[in-house]
N, C-alpha and C positions, 0 to 999 in steps of 0.2 A: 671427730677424727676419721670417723672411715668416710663418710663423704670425702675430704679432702685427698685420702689414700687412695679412694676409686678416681678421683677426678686426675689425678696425677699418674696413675697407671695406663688411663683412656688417651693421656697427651701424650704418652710415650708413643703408644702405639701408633701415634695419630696419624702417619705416613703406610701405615703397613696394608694392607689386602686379606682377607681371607673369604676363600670360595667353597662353598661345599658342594663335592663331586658323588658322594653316595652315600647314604642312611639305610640300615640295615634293622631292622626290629631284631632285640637278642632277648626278651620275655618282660614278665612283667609280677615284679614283686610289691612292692608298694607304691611303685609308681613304674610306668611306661619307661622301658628303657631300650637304648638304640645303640648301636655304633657305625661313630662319624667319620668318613673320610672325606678331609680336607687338602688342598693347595693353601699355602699364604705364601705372600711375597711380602717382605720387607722395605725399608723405607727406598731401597735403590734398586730395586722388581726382582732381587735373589728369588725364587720360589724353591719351598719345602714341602714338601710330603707327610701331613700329622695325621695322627687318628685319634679320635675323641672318643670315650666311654660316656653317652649324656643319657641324663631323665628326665621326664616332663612332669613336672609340679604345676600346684594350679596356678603358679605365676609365669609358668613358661619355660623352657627349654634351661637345664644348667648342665654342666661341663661335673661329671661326678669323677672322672678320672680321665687321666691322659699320661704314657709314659713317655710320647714324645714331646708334650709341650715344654717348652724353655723360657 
């Protein structure tokens, strides 16, 4: 079931954009952690302004908080 919930979240998005404009190292508690400021544009090029709260685990970059994502 979350395979199918991830792969249906990915086609939502499937038109949209997102650029990352600056990463900021904010310390490092059990894992490396940064804050992201991004551009996205949606499926008809609107662009937003978000910022990401991410950590790097040994599988790679995840998304640990964000209060502008929607």
């Amino acid at each position: 079931d979350r395979r199918r919930v991830a792969t249906e979240v990915v086609r939502a998005f499937d038109d949209s954009h997102s650029e990352l404009v600056a990463l900021y190292a904010t310390g490092v508690e059990t894992y490396v952690r940064a804050h992201a400021l991004i551009t996205h544009r949606d499926a008809v090029g609107y662009p937003t302004f978000k910022t990401l709260e991410v950590g790097l685990t040994e599988v790679g970059w995840r998304v640990t908080h964000s209060p502008d994502w929607q």
